[in-house]
C-alpha positions in Angstrom: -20.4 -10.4 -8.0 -21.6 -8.6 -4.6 -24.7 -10.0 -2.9 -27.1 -7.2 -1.7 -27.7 -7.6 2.3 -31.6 -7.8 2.8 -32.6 -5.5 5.3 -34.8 -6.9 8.3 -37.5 -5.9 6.2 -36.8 -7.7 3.1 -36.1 -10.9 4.6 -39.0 -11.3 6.7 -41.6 -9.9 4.1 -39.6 -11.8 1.2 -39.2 -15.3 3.4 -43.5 -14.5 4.5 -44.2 -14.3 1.3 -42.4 -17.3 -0.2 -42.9 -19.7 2.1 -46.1 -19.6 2.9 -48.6 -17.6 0.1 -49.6 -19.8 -2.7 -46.9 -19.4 -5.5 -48.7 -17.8 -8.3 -49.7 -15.1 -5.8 -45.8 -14.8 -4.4 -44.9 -12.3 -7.1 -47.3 -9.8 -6.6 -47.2 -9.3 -3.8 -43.4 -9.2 -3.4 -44.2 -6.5 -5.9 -46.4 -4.6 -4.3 -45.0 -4.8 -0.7 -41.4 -3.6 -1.7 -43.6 -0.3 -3.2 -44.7 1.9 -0.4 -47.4 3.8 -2.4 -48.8 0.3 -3.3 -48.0 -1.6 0.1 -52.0 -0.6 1.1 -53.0 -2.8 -2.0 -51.9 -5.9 -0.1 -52.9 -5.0 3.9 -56.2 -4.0 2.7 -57.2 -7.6 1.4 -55.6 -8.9 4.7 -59.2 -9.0 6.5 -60.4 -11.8 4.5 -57.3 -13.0 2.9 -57.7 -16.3 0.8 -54.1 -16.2 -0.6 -52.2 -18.8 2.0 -50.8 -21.9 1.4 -52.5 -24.0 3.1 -50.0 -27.4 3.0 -48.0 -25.2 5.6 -50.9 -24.2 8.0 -52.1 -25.3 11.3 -55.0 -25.3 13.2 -54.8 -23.2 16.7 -55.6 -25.9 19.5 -58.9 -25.7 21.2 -57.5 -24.8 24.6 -56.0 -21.3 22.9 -58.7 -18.9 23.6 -55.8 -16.1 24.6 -52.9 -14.3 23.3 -50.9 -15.5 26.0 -51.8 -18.9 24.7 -50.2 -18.4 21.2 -47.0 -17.0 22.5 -46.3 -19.8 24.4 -47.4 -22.1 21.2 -45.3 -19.9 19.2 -42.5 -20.2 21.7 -42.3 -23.8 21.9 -41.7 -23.8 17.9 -38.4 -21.6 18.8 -40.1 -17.7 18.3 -37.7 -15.3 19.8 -39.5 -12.2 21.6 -39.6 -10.0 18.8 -41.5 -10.2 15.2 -42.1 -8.2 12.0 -45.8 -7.5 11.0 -47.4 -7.5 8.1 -50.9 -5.7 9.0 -53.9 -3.6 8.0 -53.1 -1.8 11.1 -50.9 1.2 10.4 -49.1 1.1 14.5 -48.3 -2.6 13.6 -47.4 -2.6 9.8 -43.6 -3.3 8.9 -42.6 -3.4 11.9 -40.6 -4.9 14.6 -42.1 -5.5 17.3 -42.4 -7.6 20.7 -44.7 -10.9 20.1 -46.5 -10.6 23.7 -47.2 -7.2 22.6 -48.7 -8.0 19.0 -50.6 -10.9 19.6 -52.7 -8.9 22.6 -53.1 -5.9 19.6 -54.7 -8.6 16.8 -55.6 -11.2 18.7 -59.6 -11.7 18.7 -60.2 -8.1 17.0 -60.7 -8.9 13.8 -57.3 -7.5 12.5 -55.6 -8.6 9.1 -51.8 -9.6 10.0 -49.2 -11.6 9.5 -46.8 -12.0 12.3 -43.3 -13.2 11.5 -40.8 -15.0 13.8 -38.5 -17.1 12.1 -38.3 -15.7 8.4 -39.7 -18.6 6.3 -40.0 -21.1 8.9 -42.9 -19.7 11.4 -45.7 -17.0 11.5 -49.1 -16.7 12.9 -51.9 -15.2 10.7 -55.0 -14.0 11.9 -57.8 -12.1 9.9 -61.6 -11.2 10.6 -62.2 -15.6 10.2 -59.2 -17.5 11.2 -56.3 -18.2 13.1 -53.4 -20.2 11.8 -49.6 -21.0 12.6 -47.4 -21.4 9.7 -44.8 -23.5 9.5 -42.0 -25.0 7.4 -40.1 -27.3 9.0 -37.3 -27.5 6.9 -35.4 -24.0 6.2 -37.2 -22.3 3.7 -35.0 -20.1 1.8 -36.5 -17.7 -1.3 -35.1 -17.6 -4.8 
């Protein structure tokens, strides 16, 4: 029996979305991003999302009032340079991109996104209300 090789896509949106969105939301929305006429239907909510697990979330600390703040947070938990983004912003969405360079994009502006470094073991969110870092310690992998 041959595996299928995930591309760089699939694993970081299929880890995201496993790991850290409440599980009986994790369907769906592996449903919908895999469909690119029906991606929209998931970065459209991501403004005021209210689908994330919260046992893996934490709180930005006080002192981080820049992006350059969170990519040294980010990098202390073992984020390379790059990340894949999950975002209501079409430049950003499903791509691979440098972290520096995301986090000034999103950072403070409002932006829906999910930015993910180590597939099913860190990410930052941000939307129009928060600002999280999400994090599994152990290795997460998806079924």
């Amino acid at each position: 029996m041959s595996q299928k090789r995930l591309t760089t896509r699939e694993m970081h949106e299929t880890q995201l979305v496993c790991a850290f969105l409440l599980p009986q939301r994790q369907e769906r929305y592996l449903e919908l991003l895999s469909k690119p006429h029906r991606r929209r239907a998931v970065t459209d909510q991501l403004a005021h999302f209210k689908h994330i697990d919260m046992r893996w979330t934490a709180a930005l600390p006080k002192n981080a009032h820049r992006a350059a703040d969170i990519v040294l947070l980010l990098k202390d938990k073992g984020a390379p340079d790059s990340c894949y983004a999950i975002s209501e912003d079409d430049d950003l969405d499903g791509k691979e991109i440098p972290l520096a360079e995301a986090l000034r994009t999103i950072f403070g502006r409002g932006i829906g996104c999910f930015l993910s470094c180590i597939p099913g073991r860190l990410a930052y969110f941000e939307d129009e209300e928060e600002r999280w870092i999400l994090e599994r310690k152990e290795r997460f992998e998806a079924q």
